[in-house]
C-alpha positions in Angstrom: -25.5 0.3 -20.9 -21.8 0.3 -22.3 -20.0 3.4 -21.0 -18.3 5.4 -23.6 -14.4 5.1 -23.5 -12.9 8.6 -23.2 -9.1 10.0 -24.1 -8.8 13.7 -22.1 -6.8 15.9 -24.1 -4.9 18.7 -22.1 -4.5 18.9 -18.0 -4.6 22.4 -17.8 -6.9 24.7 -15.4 -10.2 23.0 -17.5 -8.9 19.8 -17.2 -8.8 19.6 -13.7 -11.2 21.5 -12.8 -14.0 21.3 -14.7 -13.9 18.1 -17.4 -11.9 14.9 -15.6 -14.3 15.5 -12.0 -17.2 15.1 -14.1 -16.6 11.9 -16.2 -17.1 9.5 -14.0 -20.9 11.4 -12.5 -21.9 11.6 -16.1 -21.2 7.9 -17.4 -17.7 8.6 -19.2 -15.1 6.1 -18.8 -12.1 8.2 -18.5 -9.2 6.0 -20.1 -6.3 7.8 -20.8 -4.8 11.5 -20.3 -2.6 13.4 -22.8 -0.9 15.9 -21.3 2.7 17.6 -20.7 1.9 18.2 -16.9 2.0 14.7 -15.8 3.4 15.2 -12.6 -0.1 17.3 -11.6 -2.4 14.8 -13.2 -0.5 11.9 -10.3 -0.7 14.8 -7.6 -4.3 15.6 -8.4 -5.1 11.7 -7.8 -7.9 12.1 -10.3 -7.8 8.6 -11.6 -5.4 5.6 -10.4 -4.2 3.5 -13.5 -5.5 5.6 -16.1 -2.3 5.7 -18.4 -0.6 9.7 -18.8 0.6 10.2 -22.6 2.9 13.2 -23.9 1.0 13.4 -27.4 -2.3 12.2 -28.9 0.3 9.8 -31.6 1.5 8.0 -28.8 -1.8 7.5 -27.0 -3.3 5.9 -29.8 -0.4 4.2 -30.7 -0.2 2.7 -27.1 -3.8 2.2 -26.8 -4.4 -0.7 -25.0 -8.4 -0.6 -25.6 -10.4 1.1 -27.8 -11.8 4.9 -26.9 -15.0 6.0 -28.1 -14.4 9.8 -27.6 
C-alpha cells in the first residue's frame, strides 16, 4: 500500500500537538511543513529531513516529490 504524501500547513498549537504526532501512526507520509515558526518545528524534532517552507507558493514550487494531500 503506497502511503499518501502529505504537506502540513501551519505549526501552531494544532500542529504540534495534535496533527504532525499522528501522521506517521495513521499511514501519512509527512513531507514537508509550511510554516513561519521554523525554529519550533527543528526544536520539536518532529521529523528529521522533512524540508520547513515560509508559504504554500514556495513549497510547491520547491517540491522535490509529489504530495497527495
Amino acid at each position: 500500500m503506497v502511503r499518501p504524501r502529505i504537506i502540513l500547513i501551519g505549526f501552531g498549537f494544532a500542529g504540534q500537538v495534535f496533527h504532525a504526532p499522528l501522521f506517521a501512526p495513521s499511514g501519512l507520509d509527512l513531507v514537508a511543513v509550511v510554516t513561519s515558526k521554523e525554529a519550533t518545528f527543528v526544536a520539536e524534532k518532529v521529523r528529521k529531513n522533512v524540508p520547513v517552507f515560509s508559504t504554500l507558493e514556495v513549497a510547491l514550487k520547491s517540491a522535490s516529490e509529489t504530495f497527495d494531500l
